[in-house]
N, C-alpha and C positions, 0 to 999 in steps of 0.2 A: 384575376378579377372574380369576387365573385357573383356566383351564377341562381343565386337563388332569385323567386319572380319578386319581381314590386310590385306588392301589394298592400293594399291600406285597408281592413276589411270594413273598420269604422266609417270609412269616405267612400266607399263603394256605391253607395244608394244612392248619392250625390256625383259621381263621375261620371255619370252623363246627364243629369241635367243642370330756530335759531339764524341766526345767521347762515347765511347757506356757505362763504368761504369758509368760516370758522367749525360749522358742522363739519365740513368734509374733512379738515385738519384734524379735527377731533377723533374723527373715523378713521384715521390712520390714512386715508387717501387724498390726496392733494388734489387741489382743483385742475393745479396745472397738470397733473400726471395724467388725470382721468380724460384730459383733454376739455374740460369743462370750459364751455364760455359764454358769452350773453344772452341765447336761447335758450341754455338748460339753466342759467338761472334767474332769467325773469319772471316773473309775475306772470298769471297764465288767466286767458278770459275767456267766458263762454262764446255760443255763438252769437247775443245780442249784444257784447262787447260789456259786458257785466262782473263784476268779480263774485256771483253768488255761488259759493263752494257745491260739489255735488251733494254733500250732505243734506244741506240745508232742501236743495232740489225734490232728494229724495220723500222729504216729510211734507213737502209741497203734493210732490205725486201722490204721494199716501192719502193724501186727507182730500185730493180730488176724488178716489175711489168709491164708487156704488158698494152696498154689499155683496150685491151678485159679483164683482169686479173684485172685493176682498175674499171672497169664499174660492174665487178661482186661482187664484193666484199670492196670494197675501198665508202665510205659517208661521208658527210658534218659532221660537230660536232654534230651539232642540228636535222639532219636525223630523220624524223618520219616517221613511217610505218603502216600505217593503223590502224588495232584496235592493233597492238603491241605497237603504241606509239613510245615515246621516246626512239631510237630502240639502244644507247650507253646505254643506264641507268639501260634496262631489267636484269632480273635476273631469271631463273626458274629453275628445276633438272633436267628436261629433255628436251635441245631444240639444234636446229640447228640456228646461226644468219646468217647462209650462204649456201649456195647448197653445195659446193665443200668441199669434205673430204681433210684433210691433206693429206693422202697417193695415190689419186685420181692423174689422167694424167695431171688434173688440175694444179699441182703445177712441175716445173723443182726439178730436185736432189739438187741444187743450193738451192732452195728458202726452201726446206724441211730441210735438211740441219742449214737453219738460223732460222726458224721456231723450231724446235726444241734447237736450243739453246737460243732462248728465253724461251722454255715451263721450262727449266732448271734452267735461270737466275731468274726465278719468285719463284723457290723451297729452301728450304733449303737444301742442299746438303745433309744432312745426311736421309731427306724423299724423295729423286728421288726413289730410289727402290721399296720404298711401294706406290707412287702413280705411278707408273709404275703397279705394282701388281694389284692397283685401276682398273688402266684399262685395262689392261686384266681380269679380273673377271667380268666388266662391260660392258664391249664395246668390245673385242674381242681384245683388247691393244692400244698401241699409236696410233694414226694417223687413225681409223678404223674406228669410228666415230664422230670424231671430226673434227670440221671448226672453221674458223676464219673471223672475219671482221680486218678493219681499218677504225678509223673515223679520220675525220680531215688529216691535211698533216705533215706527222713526217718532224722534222729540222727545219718547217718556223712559226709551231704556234701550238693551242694546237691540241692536237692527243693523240689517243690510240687505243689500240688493246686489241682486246678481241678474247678470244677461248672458245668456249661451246661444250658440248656433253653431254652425259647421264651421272649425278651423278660432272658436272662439269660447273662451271663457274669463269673463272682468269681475271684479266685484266692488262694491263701494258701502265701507262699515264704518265710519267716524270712529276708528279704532275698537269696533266694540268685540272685536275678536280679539280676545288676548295672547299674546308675543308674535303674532304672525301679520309677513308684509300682505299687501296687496289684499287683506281682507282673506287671505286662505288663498290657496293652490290656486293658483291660471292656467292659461292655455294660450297659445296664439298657432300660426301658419298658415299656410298659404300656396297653393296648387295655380302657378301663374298661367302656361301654358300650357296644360292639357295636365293628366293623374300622373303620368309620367314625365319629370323634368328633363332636363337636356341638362350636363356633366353642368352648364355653366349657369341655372338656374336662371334663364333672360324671364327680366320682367318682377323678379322676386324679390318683393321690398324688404324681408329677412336675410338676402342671400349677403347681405355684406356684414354681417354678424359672422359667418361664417367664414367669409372670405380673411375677417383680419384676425382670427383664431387660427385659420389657416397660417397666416403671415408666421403670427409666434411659432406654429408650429417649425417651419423655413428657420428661423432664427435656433433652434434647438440643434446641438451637436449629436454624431453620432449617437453614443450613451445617452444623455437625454431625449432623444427621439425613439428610441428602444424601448425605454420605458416610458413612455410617451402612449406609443401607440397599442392594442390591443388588438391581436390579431383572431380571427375567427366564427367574434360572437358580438355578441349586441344586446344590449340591459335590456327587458323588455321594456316595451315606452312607456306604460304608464309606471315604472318602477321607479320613481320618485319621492318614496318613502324614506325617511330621514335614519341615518343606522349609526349616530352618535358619534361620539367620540373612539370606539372602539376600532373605528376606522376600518378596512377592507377595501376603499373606494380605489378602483381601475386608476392607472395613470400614473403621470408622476407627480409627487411633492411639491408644494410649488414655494417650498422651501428649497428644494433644489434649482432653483432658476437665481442666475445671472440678477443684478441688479436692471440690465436694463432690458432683460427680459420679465421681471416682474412688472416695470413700467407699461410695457408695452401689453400686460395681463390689464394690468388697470385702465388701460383702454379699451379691452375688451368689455372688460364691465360695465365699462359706460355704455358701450355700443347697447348692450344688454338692457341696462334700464333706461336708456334714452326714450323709449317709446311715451313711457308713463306719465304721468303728472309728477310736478315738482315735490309733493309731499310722500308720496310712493316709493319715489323715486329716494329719498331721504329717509326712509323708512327701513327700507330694503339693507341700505349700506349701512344702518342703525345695528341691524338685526345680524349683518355680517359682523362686524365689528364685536357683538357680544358672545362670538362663539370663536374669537381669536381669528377673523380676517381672510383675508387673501390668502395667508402663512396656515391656516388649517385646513385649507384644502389642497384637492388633486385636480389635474387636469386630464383630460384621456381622449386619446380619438381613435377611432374604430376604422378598422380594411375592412370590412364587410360591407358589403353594397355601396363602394364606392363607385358610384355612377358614374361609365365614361373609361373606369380604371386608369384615372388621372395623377391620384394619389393626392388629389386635394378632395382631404377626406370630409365626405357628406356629413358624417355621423361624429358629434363631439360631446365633452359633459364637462361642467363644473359643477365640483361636489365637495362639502364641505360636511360638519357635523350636524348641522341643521340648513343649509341651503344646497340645492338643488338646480341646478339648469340644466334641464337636457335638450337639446340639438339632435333632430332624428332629419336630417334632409333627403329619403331617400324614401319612398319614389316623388315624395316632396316634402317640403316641410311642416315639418311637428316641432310645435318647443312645452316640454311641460316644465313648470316652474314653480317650487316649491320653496319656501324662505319663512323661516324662523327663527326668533331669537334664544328657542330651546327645545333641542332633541326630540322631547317626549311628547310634543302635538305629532297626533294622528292622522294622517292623509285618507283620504274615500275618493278612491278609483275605480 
């Protein structure tokens, strides 16, 4: 077991206080494989029961804005910030891109209001609840510790919007980031019961992403659980930088898997973007699909801090030429997520 401490040093100042069947066929993954059914593909509504896309939300929010209210928060596309860099692109677990808290005097009832029904229009309706739950376990609830920027000018070119806090990173760009899902690198996780989890994560609305990762791993023979697993070390977390086709990535092949252990990968997958919205969500498997699929990646899981020394290992990754998932569940979880439709976009961690 080992013995090294859990620690989070990031979360520390915080631990105490198309057609959608015919897309997925397209994409080489079947509905039915993925597990797909009438909540991943319905129609998705705001909170006023409205179909107004976030996009559209977003250029609403925008043109409520003060100038004092643009000057503090509202940058160029290309916007650098010192040693933060490329300050649209950043990604970490624990950051603020803005001063101003959502629920802060900063924002009118108005703009909170639209703000919040973008935070929505980005979710899959059937997880509002548990990333509701997210943040109040983490952050004290919605809007507590969470800000937002806007880059670029929504309606006249490209633009987006991003919202960070602790255990959070979304973004929302009506595609205007090119070949990349989700608007650029995410974040999620979640610290259910206390900084330190318990082997069985009670309470962690990620912990079943894990659990059926685990499962495939159970379903692996000898030999392929050998090279499966990764004994000793662990990728640093934010190393979610894309290393092409050249390959090196931990794990096995997932060309070496069983037919109905690929299946049951592709449920994995799903479990993985189930959170998002329907077009994200379609975006994502777009993006895998152009860099040759499920079949150009690796799978890998880590003995290092496996909480409990259960062997239902905390730590896992799916890595591909250009996508990215990592799984860090120990001393809680960390997911960073990276996904593109080509190698050579740059990650800012």
């Amino acid at each position: 077991m080992d013995q090294q401490p859990r620690t989070c040093p990031d979360c520390d100042r915080f631990a105490s206080d198309v057609d959608r069947r015919e897309f997925l066929k397209r994409a080489g993954i079947g509905a039915a494989a993925l597990g797909v059914g009438p909540a991943l593909l319905r129609g998705e509504e705001n909170s006023a029961g409205g179909k107004t896309d976030p996009e559209s939300l977003v250029k609403r929010l925008y043109d409520t804005f003060s100038d004092k209210q643009k000057n503090e928060i509202c940058f160029d596309w290309a916007h650098v910030d010192g040693e933060r860099g490329l300050l649209r692109t950043r990604v970490a677990n624990n950051w603020q891109i803005t001063q101003p808290k959502i629920d802060s005097p900063f924002y009118t009832d108005e703009q909170r209001d639209i703000v919040r029904s973008i935070f929505e229009g980005l979710y899959n309706p059937d997880w509002l609840a548990r990333i509701d739950q997210q943040l109040k376990d983490d952050a004290g609830g919605y809007g507590k510790q969470q800000s937002l920027a806007v880059f670029g000018r929504p309606g006249e070119d490209k633009f987006e919007f991003v919202m960070t806090g602790r255990h959070m990173t979304i973004r929302c760009d009506g595609n205007s980031a090119d070949h990349v899902a989700f608007g650029g690198p995410i974040f999620y996780g979640h610290a259910a019961q206390g900084f330190n989890e318990k082997p069985d994560h009670p309470g962690n609305v990620f912990w079943p992403q894990a659990l059926a990762a685990n499962k495939l791993y159970q379903m692996l023979d000898g030999k392929q659980q050998k090279a499966a697993l990764v004994d000793g070390r662990l990728p640093r977390e934010q190393d979610v930088n894309f290393h092409g086709t050249a390959g090196g990535f931990d794990g096995i092949p997932v060309t070496e898997l069983s037919a109905d252990q690929k299946e049951h990968l592709q449920g994995v997958l799903a479990k993985l973007v189930e959170p998002y919205r329907q077009s994200d969500r379609e975006e994502a498997l777009e993006c895998l699909k152009c860099q040759g699929g499920l079949d150009a990646c690796h799978l890998a899981f880590y003995s290092a801090r496996d909480i409990g020394g259960d062997s239902t290992w905390d730590n896992w990754r799916l890595e591909g030429p250009s996508f990215v998932w990592y799984f860090r569940g120990s001393p809680h979880v960390h997911v960073w997520v990276n996904v593109a439709d080509d190698p050579s976009v740059k990650l800012n961690a």
